[in-house]
C-alpha positions in Angstrom: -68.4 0.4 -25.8 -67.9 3.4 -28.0 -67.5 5.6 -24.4 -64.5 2.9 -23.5 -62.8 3.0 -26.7 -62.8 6.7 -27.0 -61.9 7.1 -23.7 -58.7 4.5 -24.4 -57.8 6.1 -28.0 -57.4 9.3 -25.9 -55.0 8.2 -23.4 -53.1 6.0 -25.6 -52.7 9.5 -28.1 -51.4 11.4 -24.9 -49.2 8.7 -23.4 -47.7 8.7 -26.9 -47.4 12.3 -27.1 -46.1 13.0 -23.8 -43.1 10.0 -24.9 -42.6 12.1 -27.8 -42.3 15.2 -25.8 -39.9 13.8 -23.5 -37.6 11.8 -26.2 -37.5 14.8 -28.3 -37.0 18.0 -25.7 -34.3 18.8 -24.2 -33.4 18.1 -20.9 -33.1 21.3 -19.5 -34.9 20.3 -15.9 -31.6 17.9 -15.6 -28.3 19.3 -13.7 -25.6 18.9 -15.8 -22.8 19.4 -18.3 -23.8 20.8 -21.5 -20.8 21.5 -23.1 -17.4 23.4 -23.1 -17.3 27.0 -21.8 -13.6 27.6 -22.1 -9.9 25.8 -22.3 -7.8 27.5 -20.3 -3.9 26.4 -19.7 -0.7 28.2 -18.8 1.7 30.1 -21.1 5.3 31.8 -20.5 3.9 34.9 -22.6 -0.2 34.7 -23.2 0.2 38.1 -25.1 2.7 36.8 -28.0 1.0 33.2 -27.9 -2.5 35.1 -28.7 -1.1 37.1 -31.3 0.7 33.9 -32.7 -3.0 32.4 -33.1 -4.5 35.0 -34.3 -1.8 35.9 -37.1 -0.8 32.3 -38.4 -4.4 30.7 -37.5 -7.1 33.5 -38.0 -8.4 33.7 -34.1 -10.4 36.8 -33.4 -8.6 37.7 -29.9 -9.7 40.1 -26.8 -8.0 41.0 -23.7 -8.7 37.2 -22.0 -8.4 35.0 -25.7 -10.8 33.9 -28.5 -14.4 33.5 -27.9 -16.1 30.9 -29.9 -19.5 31.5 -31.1 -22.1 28.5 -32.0 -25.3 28.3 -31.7 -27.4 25.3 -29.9 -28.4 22.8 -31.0 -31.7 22.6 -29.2 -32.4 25.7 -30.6 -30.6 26.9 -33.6 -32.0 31.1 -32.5 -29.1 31.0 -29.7 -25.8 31.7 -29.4 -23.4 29.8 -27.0 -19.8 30.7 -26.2 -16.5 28.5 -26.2 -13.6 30.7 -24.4 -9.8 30.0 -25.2 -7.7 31.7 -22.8 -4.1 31.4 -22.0 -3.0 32.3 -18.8 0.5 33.9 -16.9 2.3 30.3 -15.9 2.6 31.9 -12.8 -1.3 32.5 -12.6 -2.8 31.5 -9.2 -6.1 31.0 -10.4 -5.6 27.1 -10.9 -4.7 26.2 -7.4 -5.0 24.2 -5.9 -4.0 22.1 -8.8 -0.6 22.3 -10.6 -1.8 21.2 -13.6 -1.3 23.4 -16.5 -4.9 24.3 -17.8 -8.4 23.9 -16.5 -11.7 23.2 -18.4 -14.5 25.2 -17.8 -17.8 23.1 -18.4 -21.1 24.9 -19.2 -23.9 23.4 -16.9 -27.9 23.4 -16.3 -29.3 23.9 -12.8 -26.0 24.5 -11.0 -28.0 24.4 -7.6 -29.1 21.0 -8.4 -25.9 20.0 -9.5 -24.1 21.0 -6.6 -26.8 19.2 -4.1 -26.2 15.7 -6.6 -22.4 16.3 -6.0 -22.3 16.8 -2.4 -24.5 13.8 -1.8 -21.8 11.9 -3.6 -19.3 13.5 -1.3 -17.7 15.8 -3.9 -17.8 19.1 -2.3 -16.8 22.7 -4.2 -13.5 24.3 -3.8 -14.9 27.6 -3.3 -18.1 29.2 -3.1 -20.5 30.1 -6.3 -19.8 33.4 -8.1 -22.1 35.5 -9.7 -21.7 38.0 -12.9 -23.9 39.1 -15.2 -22.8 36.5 -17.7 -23.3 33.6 -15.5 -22.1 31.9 -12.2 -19.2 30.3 -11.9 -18.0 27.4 -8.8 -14.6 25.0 -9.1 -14.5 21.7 -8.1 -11.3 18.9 -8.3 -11.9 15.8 -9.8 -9.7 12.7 -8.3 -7.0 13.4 -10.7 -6.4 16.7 -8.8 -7.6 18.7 -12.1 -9.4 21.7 -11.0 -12.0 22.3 -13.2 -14.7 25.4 -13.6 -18.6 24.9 -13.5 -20.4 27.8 -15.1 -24.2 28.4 -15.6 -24.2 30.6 -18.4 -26.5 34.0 -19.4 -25.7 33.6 -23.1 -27.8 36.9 -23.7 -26.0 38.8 -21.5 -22.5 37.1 -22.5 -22.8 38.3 -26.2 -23.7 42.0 -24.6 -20.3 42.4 -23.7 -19.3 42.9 -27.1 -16.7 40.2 -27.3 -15.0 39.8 -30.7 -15.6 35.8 -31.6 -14.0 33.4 -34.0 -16.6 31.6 -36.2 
């Protein structure tokens, strides 16, 4: 008797442990959107719209716009980005679309993701890119928004010595 209820006082504590585990990680082995990585749209003149931002609202600029610097909150120790970027109206970058700005989402598992959107028929518009900072694919949803999927290397991001706003 005592056997038996040791032996079901032990796996009740690990069934309740490992549903505490799960409620309370994060769920990292999932493929998908975690957040923002960047809003970028068009401008007539991105150099004089960045400098408008940064002298009448305080945004930190570089060469491409203001990074954004947060940390996550999964774990408060690291930093993630948010890029605002303006870009040439006449940029090519968006097409297919001719809309006038494109998210960029941050994403887990962009393999995975890719294999769960192709199995719902939603294929990518180009092929995955690699930097040192992440890897980067574009998809279009049905409104004919292209949109940006990057995996992100927040550690090697922040080496590049961008300039954020806080």
């Amino acid at each position: 008797m005592k056997k038996s209820l040791v032996c079901v006082l032990l796996v009740a504590a690990f069934m309740l442990g490992y549903g505490f585990s799960r409620l309370t990680s994060p769920m990292d082995d999932v493929p998908r959107v975690t957040g923002i990585g960047g809003i970028f749209f068009k401008a007539k003149d991105p150099a004089a719209l960045k400098t408008w931002y940064s002298t009448n609202l305080g945004m930190r600029m570089v060469q491409s716009g203001s990074n954004f610097q947060w940390y996550q909150g999964a774990d408060s120790t690291k930093k993630g980005f948010t890029l605002w970027a303006p870009f040439r109206e006449t940029t090519k970058y968006f097409l297919p679309s001719e809309k006038q700005f494109m998210i960029n989402y941050r994403v887990v598992k962009l393999d995975a993701l890719l294999l769960k959107l192709k199995a719902a028929g939603i294929f990518p518009a180009d092929t995955v890119e690699s930097a040192s900072y992440g890897r980067f694919v574009h998809l279009m949803d049905p409104e004919g928004n292209k949109i940006e999927l990057w995996e992100p290397n927040d550690v090697e991001y922040a080496k590049l010595g961008t300039i954020v706003s806080k």
